[in-house]
C-alpha positions as a Markdown table, in Angstrom:
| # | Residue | x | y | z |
|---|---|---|---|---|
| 1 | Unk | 17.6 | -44.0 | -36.5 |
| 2 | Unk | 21.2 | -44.1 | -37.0 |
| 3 | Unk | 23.0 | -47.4 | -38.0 |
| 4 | Unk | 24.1 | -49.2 | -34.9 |
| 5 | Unk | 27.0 | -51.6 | -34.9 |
| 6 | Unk | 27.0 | -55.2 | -34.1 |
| 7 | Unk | 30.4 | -55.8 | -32.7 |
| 8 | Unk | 30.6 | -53.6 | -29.7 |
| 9 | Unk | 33.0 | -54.3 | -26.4 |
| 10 | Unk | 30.8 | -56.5 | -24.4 |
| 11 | Unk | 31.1 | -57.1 | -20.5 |
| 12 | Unk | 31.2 | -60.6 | -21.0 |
| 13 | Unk | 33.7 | -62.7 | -19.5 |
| 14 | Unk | 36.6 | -63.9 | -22.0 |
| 15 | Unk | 37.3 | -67.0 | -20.4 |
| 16 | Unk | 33.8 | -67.6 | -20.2 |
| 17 | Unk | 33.5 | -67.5 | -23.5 |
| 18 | Unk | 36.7 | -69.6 | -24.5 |
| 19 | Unk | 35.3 | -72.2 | -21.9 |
| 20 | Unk | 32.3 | -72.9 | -23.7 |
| 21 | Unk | 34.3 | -73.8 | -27.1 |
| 22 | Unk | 33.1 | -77.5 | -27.6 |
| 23 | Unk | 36.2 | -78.3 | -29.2 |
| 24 | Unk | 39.6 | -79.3 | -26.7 |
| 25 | Unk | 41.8 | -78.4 | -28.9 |
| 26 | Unk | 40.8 | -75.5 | -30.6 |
| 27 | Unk | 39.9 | -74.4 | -26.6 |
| 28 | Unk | 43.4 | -74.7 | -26.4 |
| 29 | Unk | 44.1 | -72.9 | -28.9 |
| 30 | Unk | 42.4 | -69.7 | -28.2 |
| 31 | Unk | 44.0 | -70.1 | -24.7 |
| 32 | Unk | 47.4 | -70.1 | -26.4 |
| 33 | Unk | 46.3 | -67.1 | -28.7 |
| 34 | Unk | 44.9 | -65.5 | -25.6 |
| 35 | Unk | 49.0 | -65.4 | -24.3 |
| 36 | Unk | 50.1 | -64.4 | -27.2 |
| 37 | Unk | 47.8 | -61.8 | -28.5 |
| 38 | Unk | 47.5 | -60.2 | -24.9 |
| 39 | Unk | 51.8 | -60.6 | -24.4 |
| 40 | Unk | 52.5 | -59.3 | -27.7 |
| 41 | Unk | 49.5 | -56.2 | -28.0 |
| 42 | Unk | 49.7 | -54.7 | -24.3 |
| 43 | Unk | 46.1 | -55.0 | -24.3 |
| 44 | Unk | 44.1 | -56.6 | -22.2 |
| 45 | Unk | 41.2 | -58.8 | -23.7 |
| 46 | Unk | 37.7 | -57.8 | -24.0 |
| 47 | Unk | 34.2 | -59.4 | -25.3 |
| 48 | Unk | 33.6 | -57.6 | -29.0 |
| 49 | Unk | 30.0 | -58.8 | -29.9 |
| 50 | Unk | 28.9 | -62.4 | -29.0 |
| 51 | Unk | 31.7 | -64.3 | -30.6 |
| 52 | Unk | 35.4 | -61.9 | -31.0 |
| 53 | Unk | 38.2 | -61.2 | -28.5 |
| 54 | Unk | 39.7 | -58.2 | -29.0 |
| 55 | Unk | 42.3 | -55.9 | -27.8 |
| 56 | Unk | 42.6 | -52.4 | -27.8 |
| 57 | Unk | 40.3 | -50.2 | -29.8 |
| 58 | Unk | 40.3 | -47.1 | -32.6 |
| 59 | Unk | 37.6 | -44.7 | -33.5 |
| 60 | Unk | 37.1 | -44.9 | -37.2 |
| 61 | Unk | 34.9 | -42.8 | -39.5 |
| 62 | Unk | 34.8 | -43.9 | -43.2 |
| 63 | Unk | 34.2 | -40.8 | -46.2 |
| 64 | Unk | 30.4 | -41.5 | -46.5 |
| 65 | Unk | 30.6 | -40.4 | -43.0 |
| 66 | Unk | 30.1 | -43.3 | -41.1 |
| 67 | Unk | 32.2 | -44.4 | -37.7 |
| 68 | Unk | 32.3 | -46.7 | -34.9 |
| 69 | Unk | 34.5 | -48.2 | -33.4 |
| 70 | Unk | 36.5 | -51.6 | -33.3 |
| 71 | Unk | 39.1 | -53.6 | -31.8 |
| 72 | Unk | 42.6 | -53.1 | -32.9 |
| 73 | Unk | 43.6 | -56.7 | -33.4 |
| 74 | Unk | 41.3 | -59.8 | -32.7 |
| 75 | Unk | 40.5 | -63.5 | -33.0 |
| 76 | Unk | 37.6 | -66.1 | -32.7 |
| 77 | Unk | 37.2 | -69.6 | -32.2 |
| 78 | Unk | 34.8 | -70.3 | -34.5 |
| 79 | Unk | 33.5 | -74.1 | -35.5 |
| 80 | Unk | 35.1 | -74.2 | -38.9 |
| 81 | Unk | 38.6 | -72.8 | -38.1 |
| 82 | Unk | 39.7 | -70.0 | -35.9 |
| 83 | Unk | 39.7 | -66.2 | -37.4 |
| 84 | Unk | 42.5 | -63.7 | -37.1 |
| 85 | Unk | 41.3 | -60.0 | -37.2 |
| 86 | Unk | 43.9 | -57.4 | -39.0 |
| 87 | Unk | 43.2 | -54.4 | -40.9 |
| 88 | Unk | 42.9 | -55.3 | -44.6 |
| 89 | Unk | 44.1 | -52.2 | -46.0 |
| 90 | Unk | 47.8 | -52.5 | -44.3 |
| 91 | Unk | 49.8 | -52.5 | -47.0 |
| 92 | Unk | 52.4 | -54.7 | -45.3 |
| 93 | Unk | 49.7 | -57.3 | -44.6 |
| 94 | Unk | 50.6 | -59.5 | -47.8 |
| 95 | Unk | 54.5 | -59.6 | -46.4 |
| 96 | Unk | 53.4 | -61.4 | -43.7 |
| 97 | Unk | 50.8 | -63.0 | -44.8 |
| 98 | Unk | 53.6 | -64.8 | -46.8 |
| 99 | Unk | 55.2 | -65.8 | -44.4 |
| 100 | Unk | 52.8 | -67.3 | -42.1 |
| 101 | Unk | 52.1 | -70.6 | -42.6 |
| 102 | Unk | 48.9 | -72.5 | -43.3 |
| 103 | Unk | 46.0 | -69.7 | -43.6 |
| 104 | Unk | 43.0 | -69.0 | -46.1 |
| 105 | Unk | 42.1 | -64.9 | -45.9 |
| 106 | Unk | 39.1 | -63.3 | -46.4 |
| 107 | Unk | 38.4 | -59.6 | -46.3 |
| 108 | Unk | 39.9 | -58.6 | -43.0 |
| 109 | Unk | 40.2 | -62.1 | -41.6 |
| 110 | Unk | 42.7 | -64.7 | -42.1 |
| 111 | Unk | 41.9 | -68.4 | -41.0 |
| 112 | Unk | 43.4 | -70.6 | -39.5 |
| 113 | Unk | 43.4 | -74.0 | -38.6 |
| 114 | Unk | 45.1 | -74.7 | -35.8 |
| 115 | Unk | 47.9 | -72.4 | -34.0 |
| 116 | Unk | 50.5 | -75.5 | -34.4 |
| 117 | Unk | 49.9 | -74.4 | -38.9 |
| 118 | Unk | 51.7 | -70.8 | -38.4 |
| 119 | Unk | 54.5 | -69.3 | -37.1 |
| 120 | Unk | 54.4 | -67.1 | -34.1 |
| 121 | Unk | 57.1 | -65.0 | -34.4 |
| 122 | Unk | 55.3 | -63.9 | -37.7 |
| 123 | Unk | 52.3 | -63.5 | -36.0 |
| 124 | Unk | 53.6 | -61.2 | -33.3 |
| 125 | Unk | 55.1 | -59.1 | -35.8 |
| 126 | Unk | 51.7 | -58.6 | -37.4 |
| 127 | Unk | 49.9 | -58.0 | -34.3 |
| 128 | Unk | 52.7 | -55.1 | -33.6 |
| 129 | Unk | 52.8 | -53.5 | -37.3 |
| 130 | Unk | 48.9 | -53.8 | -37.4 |
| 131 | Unk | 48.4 | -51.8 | -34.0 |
| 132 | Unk | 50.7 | -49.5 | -35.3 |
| 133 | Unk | 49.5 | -48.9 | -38.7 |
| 134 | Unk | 45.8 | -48.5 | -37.1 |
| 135 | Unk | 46.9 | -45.7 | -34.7 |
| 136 | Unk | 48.9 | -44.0 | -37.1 |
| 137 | Unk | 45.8 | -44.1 | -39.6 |
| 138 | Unk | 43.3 | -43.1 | -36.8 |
| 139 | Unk | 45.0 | -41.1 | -34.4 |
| 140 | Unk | 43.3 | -40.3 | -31.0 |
């Protein structure tokens, strides 16, 4: 039996999901990132797994020979704070992390607390470079 992902593209409704967010304003929130992730990516939204919206996708396959395949750029309302997905090994991902605003990171998410903590335009730029840097790193 071959290992089997967790977080696949799911049919499941995106505003459905962002509906169900018990919290107004970090419902809100994801609305706003919604825009801005949608706007800025040329992707339209999709389900990834119960609990990430994503946009786009790549086809990865690591040297011990595993692959899958994942979104491009994401987010999640979760209950703590909301999570940012970009690829941790962009190496201009530091730059902007700099440059921000209020965030914690983790391996390939950065938290947030609340959209209103960051800067958009610097957000934007990091949704752009880390599309590009994903496609240029898996091409197809």
């Amino acid at each position: 039996m071959g290992y089997e992902p967790k977080t696949k593209p799911t049919d499941h409704s995106v505003e459905e999901f962002i509906e169900n967010v018990n919290h107004e304003k970090k419902k809100e929130d994801a609305y706003r990132l919604l825009d801005i992730f949608t706007e800025t990516s040329g992707y339209e939204a999709k389900m990834w797994g119960p609990s990430i919206i994503g946009f786009g996708s790549y086809h990865y396959v690591y040297e011990s020979g595993h692959e899958g395949d994942a979104p491009l750029i994401g987010f999640s309302p979760r209950k703590a704070n909301i999570s940012l997905y970009f690829p941790a090994d962009d190496p201009k991902r530091e730059t902007f992390l700099e440059k921000l605003g209020k965030h914690k990171t983790g391996k390939s998410c950065v938290y947030i607390n609340k959209v209103d903590d960051i800067d958009i335009e610097v957000m934007k730029n990091m949704i752009q470079h880390s599309i590009e840097h994903l496609q240029e790193k898996y091409p197809g």
